[in-house]
C-alpha positions as a Python dict, from the first residue, in 0.01 Angstrom:
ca = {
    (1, 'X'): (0, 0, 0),
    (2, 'X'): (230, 266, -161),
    (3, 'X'): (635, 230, 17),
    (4, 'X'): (538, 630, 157),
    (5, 'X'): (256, 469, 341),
    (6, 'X'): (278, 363, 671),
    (7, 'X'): (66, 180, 916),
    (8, 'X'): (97, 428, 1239),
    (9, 'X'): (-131, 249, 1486),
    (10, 'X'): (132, 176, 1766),
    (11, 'X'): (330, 487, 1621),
    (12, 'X'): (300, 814, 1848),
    (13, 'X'): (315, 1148, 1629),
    (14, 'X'): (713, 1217, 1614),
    (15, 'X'): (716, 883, 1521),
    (16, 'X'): (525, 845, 1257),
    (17, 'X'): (651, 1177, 1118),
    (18, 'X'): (981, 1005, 1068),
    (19, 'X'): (808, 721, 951),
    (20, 'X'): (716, 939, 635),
    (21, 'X'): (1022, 1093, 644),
    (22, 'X'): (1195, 766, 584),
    (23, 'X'): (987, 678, 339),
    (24, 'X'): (1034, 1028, 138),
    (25, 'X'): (1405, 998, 202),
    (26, 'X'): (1438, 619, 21),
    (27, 'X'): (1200, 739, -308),
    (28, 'X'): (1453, 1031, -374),
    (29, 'X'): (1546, 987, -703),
    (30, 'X'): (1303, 739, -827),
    (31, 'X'): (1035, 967, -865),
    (32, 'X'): (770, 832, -1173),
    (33, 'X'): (449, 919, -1280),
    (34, 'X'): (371, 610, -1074),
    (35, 'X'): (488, 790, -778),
    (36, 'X'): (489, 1161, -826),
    (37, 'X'): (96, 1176, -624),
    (38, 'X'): (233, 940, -315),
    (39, 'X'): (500, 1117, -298),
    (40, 'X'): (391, 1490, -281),
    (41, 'X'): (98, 1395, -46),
    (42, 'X'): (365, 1230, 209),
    (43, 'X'): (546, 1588, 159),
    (44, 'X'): (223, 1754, 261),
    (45, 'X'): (123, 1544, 516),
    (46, 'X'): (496, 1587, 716),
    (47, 'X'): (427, 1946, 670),
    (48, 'X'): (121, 1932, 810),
    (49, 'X'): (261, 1707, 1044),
    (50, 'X'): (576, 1916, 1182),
    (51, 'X'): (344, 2263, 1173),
    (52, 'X'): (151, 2062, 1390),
    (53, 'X'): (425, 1941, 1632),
    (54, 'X'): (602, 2289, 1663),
    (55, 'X'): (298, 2452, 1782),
    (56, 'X'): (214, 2186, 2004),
    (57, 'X'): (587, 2261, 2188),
    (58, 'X'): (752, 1928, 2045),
    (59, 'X'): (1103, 1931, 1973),
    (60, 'X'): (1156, 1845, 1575),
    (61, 'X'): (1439, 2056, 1490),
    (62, 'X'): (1602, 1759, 1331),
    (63, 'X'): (1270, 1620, 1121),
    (64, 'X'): (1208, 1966, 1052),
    (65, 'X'): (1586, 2043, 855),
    (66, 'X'): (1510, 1648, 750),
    (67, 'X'): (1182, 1829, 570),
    (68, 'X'): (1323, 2114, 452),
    (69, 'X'): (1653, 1933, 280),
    (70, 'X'): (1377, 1716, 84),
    (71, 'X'): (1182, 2009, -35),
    (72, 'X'): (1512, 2160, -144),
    (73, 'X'): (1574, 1839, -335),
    (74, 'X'): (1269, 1853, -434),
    (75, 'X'): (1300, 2257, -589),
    (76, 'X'): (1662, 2128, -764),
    (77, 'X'): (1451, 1841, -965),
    (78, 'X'): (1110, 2065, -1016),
    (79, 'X'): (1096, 2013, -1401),
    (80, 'X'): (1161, 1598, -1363),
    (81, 'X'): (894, 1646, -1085),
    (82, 'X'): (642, 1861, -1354),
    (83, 'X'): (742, 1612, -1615),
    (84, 'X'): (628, 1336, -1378),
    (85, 'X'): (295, 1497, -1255),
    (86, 'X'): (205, 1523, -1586),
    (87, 'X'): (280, 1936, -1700),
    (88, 'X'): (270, 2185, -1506),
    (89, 'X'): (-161, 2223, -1480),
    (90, 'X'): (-155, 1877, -1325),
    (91, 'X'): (69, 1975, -1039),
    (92, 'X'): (-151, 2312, -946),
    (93, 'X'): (-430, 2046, -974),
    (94, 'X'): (-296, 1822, -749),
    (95, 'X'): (-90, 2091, -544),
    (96, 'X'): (-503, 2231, -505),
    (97, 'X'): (-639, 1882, -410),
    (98, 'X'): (-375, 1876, -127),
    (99, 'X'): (-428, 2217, 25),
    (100, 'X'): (-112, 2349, -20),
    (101, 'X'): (-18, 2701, -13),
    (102, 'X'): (188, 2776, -334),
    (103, 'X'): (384, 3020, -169),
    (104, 'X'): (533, 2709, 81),
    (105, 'X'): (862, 2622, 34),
    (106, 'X'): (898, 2292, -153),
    (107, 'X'): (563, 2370, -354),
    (108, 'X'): (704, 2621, -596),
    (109, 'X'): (795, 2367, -860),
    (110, 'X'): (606, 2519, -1121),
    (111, 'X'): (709, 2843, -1108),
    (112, 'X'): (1149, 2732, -1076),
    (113, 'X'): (1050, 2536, -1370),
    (114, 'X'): (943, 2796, -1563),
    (115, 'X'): (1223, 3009, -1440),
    (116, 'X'): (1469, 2832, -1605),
    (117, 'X'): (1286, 2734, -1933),
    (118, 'X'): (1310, 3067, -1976),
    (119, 'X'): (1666, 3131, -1913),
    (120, 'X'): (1747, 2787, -2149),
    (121, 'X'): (1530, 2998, -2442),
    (122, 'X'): (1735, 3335, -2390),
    (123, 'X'): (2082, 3143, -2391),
    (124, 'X'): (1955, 2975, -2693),
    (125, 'X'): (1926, 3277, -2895),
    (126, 'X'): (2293, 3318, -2960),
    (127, 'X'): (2237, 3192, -3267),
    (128, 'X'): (2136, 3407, -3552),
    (129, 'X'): (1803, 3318, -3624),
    (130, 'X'): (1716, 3312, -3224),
    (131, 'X'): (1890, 3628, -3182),
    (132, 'X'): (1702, 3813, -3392),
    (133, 'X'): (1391, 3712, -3247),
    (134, 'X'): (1441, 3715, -2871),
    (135, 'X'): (1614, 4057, -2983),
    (136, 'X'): (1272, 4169, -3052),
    (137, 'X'): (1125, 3976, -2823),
    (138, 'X'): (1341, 4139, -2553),
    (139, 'X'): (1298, 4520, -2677),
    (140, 'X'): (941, 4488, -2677),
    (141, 'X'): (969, 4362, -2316),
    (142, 'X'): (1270, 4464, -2172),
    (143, 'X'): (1184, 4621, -1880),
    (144, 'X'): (1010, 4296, -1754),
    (145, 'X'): (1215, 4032, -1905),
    (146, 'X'): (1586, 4220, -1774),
    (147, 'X'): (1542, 4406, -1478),
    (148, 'X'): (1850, 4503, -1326),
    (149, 'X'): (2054, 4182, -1220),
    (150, 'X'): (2415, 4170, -1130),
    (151, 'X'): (2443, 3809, -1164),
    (152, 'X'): (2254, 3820, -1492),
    (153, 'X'): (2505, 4096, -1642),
    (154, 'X'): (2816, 3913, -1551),
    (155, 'X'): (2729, 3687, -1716),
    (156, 'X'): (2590, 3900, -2023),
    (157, 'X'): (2938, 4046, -2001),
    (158, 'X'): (3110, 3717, -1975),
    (159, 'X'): (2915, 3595, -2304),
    (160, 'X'): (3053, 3860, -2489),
    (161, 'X'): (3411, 3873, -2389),
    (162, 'X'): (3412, 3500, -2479),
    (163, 'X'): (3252, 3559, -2808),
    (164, 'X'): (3528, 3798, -2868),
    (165, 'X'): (3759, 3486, -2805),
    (166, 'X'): (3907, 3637, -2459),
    (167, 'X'): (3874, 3396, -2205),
    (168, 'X'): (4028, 3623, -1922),
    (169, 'X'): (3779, 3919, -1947),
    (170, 'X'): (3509, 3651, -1942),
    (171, 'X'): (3668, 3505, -1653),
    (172, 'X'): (3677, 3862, -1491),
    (173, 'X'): (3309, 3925, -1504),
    (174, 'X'): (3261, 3620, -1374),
    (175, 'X'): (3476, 3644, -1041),
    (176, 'X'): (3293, 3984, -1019),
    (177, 'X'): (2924, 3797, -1031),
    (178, 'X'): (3077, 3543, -785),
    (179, 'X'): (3218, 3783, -482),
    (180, 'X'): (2824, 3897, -487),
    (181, 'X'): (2725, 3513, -513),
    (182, 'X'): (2973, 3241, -457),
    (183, 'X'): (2759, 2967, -454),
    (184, 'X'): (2540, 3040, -780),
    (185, 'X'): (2592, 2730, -1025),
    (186, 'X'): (2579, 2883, -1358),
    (187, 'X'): (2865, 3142, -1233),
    (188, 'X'): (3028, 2836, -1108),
    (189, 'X'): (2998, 2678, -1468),
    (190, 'X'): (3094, 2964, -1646),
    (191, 'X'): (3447, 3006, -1410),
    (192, 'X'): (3458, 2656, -1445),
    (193, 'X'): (3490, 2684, -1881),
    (194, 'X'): (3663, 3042, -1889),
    (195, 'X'): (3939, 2914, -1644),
    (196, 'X'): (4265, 2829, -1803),
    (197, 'X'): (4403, 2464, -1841),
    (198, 'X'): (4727, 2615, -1626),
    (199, 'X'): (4436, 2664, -1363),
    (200, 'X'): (4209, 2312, -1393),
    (201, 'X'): (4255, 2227, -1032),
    (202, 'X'): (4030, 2523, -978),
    (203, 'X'): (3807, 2424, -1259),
    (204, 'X'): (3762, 2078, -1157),
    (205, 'X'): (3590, 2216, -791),
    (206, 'X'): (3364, 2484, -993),
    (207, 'X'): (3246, 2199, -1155),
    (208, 'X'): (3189, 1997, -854),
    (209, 'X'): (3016, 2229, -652),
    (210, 'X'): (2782, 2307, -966),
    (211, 'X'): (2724, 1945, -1003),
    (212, 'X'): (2602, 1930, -642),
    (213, 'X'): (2350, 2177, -657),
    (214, 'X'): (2209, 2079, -980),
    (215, 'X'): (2234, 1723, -1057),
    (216, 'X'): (2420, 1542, -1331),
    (217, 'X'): (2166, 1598, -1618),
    (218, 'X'): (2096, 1977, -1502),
    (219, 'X'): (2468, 2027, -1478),
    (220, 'X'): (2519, 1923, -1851),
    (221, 'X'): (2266, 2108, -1971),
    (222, 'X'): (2402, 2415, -1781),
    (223, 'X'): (2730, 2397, -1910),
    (224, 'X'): (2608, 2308, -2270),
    (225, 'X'): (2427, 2712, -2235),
    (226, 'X'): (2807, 2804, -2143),
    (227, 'X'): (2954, 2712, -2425),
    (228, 'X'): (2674, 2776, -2669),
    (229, 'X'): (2656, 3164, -2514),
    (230, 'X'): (3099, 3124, -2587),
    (231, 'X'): (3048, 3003, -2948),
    (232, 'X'): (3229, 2650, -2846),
    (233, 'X'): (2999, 2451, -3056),
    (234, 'X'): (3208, 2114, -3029),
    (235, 'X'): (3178, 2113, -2660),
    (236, 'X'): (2811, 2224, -2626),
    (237, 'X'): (2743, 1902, -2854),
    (238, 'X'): (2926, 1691, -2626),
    (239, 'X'): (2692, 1840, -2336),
    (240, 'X'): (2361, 1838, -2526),
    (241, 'X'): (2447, 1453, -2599),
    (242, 'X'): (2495, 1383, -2244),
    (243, 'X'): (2175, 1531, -2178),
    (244, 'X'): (1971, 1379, -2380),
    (245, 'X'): (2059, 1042, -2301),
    (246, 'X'): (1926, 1122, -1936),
    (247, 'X'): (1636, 1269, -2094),
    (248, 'X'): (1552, 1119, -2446),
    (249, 'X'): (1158, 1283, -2464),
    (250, 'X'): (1260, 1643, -2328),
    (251, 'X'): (1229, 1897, -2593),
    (252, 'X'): (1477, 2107, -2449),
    (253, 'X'): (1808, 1966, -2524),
    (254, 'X'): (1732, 1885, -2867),
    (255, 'X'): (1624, 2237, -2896),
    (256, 'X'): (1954, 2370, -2779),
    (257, 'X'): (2174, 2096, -3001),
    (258, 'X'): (2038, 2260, -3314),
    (259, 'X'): (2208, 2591, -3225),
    (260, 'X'): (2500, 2378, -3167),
    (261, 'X'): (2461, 2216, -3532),
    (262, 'X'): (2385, 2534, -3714),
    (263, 'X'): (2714, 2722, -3554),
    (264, 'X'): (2891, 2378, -3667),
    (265, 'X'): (2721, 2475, -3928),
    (266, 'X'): (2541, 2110, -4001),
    (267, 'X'): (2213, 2271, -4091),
    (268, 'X'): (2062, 1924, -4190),
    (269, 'X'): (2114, 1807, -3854),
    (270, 'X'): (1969, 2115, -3688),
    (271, 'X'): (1671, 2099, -3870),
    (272, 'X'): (1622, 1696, -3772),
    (273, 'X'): (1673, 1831, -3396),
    (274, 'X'): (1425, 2114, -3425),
    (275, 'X'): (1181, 1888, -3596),
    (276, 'X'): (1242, 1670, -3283),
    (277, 'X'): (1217, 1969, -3030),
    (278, 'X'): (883, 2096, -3193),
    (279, 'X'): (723, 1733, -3153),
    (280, 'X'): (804, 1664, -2820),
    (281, 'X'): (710, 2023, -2695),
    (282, 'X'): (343, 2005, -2887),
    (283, 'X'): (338, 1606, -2725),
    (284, 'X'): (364, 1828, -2373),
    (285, 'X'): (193, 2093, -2446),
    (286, 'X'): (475, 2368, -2442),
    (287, 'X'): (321, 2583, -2670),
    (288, 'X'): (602, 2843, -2659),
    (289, 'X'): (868, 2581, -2702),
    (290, 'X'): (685, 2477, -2953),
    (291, 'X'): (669, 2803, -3136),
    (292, 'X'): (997, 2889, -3145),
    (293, 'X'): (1101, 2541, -3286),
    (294, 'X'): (919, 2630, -3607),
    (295, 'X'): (1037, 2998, -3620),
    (296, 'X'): (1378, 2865, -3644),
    (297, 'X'): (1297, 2551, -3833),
    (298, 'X'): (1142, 2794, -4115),
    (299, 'X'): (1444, 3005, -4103),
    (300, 'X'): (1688, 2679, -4160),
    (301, 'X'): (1452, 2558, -4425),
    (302, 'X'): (1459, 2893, -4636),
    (303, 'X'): (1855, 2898, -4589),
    (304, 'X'): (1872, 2528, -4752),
    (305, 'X'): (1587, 2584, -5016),
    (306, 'X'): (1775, 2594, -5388),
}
């Protein structure tokens, strides 16, 4: 018997909703493809359980924010949590098999996910070769891919005030994006890098508060977008290095080193970390990952070719 299951024979119902709750509460962070289909079908059985409960007059206020922090837990980790089901058709699958709606808090892994894949693959392009592509990419499709977004252009203004090596404007932007949106991590990150070393106090709590809402790993790999978008290649390696040792088969990271390599420029190395990226991405099936691994890898070969 799985550590999420629970023998509720003498239990009444609030109790053996906190049973499960328990349970869900001690596997936090040691979710495994061992684990990933107990745990999910406690989550939808509490939620089953509490809907249950609340219309039946029952006072579970406390299992219910109990519930809710997990699922939030649960939305911060979604692509360890897709990585563990499997991909992301395996979670729908088993997301399907369990009745949930998709539109339920908690159960919108796949779609977070996918949210910030594609924000890692638009940060990545601020190197040449991805530049050029995701600026076709984005002209073609600009009116889906960058609908109007306040957060989204202070930190588009932020990138290039940094590129332009001045710190302050970047800064600037920022503190505009954050009076709209204190509490949004990669604004956090970004004040966190463009403050000044006269002003680290301040950066030291950005970076706390961003570490709490994303996680260690998520955090790093944040911040290593930062200072690829500011053309800091030394510190985005530092990041990406970080990253990977938290996540050694994630095609992400390595993807996002290379464009810290070829700004180095250590083109050699870049193309060993794109030949990386496109493996593990074609391993898990992230064909568009996987794509633009080989656009750039053929660019970096060409460039190296006597």
């Amino acid at each position: 018997m799985g550590k999420l299951q629970q023998q509720h024979d003498q239990l009444n119902d609030a109790d053996a909703l906190r049973a499960i709750l328990n349970g869900l509460e001690k596997s936090e962070g040691g979710i495994t493809r061992a684990t990933v289909e107990e745990v999910l079908t406690a989550v939808a059985q509490a939620g089953e359980m509490l809907a249950y409960q609340e219309v039946a007059g029952t006072d579970v206020r406390s299992e219910r924010s109990r519930y809710e922090d997990f699922c939030a837990r649960l939305e911060r980790d979604a692509t360890r949590v897709l990585r563990a089901c499997g991909g992301g058709d395996q979670y729908r699958a088993l997301r399907a098999r369990l009745g949930v709606d998709a539109d339920e808090a908690g159960w919108q892994l796949d779609a977070i996910a996918a949210r910030r894949q594609r924000r890692v693959l638009i940060v990545a392009g601020s190197t040449l070769a991805a530049f050029l592509f995701m600026l076709g990419l984005g002209y073609v499709f600009r009116d889906t891919l960058f609908p109007e977004d306040p957060i989204r252009d202070a930190v588009s203004a932020a990138q290039a005030a940094a590129q332009k090596r001045n710190p302050a404007a970047a800064l600037s932007a920022i503190e505009t994006g954050l009076a709209i949106s204190p509490s949004n991590a990669m604004l956090l990150i970004w004040q966190g890098a463009m403050l000044p070393v006269t002003r680290s106090a301040e950066s030291t709590i950005a970076y706390a508060q961003a570490r709490t809402a994303l996680g260690e790993a998520d955090f790093l790999l944040e911040r290593s977008q930062v200072w690829l978008a500011a053309l800091e290649y030394e510190q985005a390696l530092k990041d990406l290095n970080g990253v990977i040792a938290f996540r050694p088969k994630d095609p992400i990271p390595y993807y996002l080193r290379a464009s810290a390599f070829e700004g180095i420029p250590e083109r050699k190395a870049a193309i060993a970390d794109l030949e990386k990226a496109g493996e593990l991405a074609q391993a898990a099936g992230n064909d568009y990952l996987y794509a633009n691994a080989k656009i750039r890898l053929g660019y970096l070969m060409q460039q190296l070719a006597p």
